[in-house]
Backbone bond lengths (Angstrom), bond angles and torsions (degrees), N, CA, C in turn:
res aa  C-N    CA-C-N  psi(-1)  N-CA   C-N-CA  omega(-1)  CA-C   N-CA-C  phi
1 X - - - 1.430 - - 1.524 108.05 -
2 X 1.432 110.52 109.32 1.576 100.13 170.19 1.898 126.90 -56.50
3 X 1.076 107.83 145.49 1.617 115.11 164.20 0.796 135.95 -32.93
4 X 1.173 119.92 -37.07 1.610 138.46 -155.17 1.703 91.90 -141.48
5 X 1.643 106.86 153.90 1.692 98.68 171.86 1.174 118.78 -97.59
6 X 0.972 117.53 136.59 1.773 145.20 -179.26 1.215 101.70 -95.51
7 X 1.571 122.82 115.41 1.728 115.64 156.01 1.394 118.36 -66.89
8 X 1.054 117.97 8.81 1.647 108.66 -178.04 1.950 100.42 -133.27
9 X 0.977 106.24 10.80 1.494 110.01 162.35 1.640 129.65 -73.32
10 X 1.251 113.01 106.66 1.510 120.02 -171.50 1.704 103.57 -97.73
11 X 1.022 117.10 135.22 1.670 126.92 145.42 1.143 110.16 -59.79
12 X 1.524 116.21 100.00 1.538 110.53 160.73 1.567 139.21 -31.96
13 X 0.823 139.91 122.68 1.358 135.24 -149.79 1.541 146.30 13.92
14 X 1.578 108.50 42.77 0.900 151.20 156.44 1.685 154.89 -77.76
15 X 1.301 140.34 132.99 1.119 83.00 167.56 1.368 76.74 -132.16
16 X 1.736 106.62 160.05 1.608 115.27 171.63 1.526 112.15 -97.60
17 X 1.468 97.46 126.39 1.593 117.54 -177.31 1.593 105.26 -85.82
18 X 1.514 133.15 -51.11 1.296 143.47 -163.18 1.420 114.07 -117.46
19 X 1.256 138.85 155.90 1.378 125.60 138.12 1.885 92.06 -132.20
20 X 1.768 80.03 154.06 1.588 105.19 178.18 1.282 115.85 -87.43
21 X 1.182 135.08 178.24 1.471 153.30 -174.24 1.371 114.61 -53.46
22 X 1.832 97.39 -48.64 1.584 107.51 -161.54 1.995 108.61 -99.33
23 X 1.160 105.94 -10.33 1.499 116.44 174.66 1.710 106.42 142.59
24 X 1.206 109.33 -2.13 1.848 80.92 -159.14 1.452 114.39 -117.98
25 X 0.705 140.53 125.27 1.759 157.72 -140.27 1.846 113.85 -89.37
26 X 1.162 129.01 146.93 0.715 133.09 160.34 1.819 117.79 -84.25
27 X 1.118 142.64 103.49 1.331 134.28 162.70 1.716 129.29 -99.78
28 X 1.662 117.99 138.66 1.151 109.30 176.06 1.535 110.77 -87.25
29 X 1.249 118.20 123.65 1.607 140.84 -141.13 1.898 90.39 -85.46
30 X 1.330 131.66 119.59 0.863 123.71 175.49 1.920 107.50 -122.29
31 X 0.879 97.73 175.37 1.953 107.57 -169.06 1.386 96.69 27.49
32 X 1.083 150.96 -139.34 1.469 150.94 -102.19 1.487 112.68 -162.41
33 X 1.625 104.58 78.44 1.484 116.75 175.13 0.972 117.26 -20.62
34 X 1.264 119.56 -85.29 1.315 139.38 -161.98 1.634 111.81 -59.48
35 X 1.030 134.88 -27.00 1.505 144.40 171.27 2.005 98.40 -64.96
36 X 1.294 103.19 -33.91 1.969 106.11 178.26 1.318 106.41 -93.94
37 X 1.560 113.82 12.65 1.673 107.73 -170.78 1.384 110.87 59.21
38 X 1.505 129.26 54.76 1.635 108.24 171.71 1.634 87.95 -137.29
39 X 1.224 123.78 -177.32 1.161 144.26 -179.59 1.472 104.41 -90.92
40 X 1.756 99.46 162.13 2.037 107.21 -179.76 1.081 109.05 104.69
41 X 1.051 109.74 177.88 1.325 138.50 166.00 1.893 117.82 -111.50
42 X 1.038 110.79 145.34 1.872 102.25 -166.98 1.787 88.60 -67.81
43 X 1.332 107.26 158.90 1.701 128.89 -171.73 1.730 102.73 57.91
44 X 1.087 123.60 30.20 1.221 114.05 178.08 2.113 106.06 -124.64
45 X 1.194 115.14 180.00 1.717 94.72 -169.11 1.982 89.00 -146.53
46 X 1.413 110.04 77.53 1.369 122.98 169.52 2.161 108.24 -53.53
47 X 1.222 108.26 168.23 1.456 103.09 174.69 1.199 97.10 -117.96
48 X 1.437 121.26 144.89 1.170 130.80 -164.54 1.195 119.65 -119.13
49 X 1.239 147.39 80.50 1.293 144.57 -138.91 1.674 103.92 -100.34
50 X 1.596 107.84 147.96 1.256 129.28 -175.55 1.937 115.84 -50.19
């Protein structure tokens, strides 16, 4: 996740449903979290903080 926001910044196999107040997004976790380094389980939507 870059630092700063990027309009053309994607979550790798992801997609983000929410973002929070302080930066960090909600995404619905698709193919295999943990292989992209993120948290969840795949079909599940962990928060991902900045």
């Amino acid at each position: 996740m870059p630092s700063t926001f990027h309009p053309a910044w994607r979550h790798g196999g992801a997609l983000v449903v929410a973002h929070d107040v302080v930066g960090g997004v909600f995404a619905f976790s698709g193919g295999s979290p943990r292989e992209a380094s993120r948290p969840g389980e795949p079909g599940g939507i962990p928060h991902v903080c900045p």
